[in-house]
C-alpha positions in Angstrom: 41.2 36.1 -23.0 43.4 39.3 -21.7 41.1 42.5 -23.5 42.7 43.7 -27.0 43.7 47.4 -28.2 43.8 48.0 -32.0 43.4 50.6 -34.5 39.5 51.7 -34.7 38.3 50.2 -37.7 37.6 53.8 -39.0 41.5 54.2 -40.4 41.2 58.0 -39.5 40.5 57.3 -36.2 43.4 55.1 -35.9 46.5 57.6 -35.4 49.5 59.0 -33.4 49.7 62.5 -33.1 53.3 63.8 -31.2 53.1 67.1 -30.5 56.4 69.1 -29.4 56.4 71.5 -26.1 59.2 73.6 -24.2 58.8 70.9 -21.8 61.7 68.0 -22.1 59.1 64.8 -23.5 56.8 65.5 -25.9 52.9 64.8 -25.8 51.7 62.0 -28.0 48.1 61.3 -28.3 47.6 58.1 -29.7 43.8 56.5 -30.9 42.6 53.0 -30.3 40.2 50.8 -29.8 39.9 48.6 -26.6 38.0 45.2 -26.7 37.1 43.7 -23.8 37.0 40.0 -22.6 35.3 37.4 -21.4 35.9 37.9 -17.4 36.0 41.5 -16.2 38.4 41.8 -13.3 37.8 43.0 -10.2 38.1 47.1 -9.9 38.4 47.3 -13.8 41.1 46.0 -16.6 45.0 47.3 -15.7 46.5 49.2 -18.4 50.1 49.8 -19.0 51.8 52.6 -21.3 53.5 49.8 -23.3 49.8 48.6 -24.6 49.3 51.9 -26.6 53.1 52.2 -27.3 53.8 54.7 -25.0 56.4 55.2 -21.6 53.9 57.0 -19.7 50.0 57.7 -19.4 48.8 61.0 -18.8 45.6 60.6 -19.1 42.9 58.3 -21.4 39.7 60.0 -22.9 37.2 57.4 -23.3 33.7 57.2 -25.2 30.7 54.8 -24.7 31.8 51.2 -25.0 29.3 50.2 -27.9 28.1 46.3 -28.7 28.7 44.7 -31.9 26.0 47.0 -33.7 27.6 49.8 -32.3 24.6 50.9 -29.8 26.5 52.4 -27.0 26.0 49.9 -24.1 28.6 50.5 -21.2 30.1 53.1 -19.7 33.9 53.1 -20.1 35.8 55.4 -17.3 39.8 55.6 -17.1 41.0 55.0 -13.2 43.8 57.4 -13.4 44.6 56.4 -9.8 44.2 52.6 -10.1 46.0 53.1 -13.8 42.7 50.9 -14.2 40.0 51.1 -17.5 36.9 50.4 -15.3 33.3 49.3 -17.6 30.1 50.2 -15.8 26.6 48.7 -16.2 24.7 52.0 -15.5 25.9 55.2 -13.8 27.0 54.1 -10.5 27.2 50.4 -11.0 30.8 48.9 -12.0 30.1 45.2 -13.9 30.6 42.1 -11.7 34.0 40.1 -11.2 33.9 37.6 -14.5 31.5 39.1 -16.3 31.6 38.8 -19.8 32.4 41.8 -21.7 33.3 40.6 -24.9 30.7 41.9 -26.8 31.9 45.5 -25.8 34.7 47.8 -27.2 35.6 51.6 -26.4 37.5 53.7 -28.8 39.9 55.9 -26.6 42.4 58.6 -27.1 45.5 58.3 -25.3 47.2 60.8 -23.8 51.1 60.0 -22.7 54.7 60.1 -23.6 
């Protein structure tokens, strides 16, 4: 099962903000919630523009990825290199190829055009 992205279940956390520049494309920030799967990938989940509605990624601010009871459990860091959501165990240690992180979810906010 490919990981999900949603509104948070918080509605006010769940939003698109587009904010106008001098610059050609406006910034849009956009909040969601990422659920993971069943079989983490090697080197982290890939992560296109078009998940969060978006052409292009900026950037992606995460928080803790929390369990079901919302105890923070993983560490959730954005690859902007790899274009790659990576989850990590403890500080220095990424979860294993296939691991199951279905019990995990991150809320992010997107930063993109």
């Amino acid at each position: 099962m490919p990981l999900t992205i949603s509104s948070p279940a918080d509605p006010a956390s769940g939003f698109t903000v587009k904010i106008t520049t001098a610059s050609p494309s406006p910034i849009r920030l956009v909040g969601a919630r990422v659920t993971f799967d069943d079989d983490y990938p090697t080197g982290g989940y890939p992560i296109t523009p078009a998940q969060f509605g978006l052409t292009r990624i900026a950037h992606i601010f995460t928080g803790h990825g929390v369990n079901a009871n919302a105890h923070p459990a993983r560490l959730v860091h954005y690859d902007r290199t790899s274009r790659k959501l990576r989850v990590y165990t403890a500080l220095s240690n990424q979860a294993n190829n296939h691991s199951d992180q279905s019990a995990i979810s991150v809320d992010v906010l997107v930063a993109g055009a």
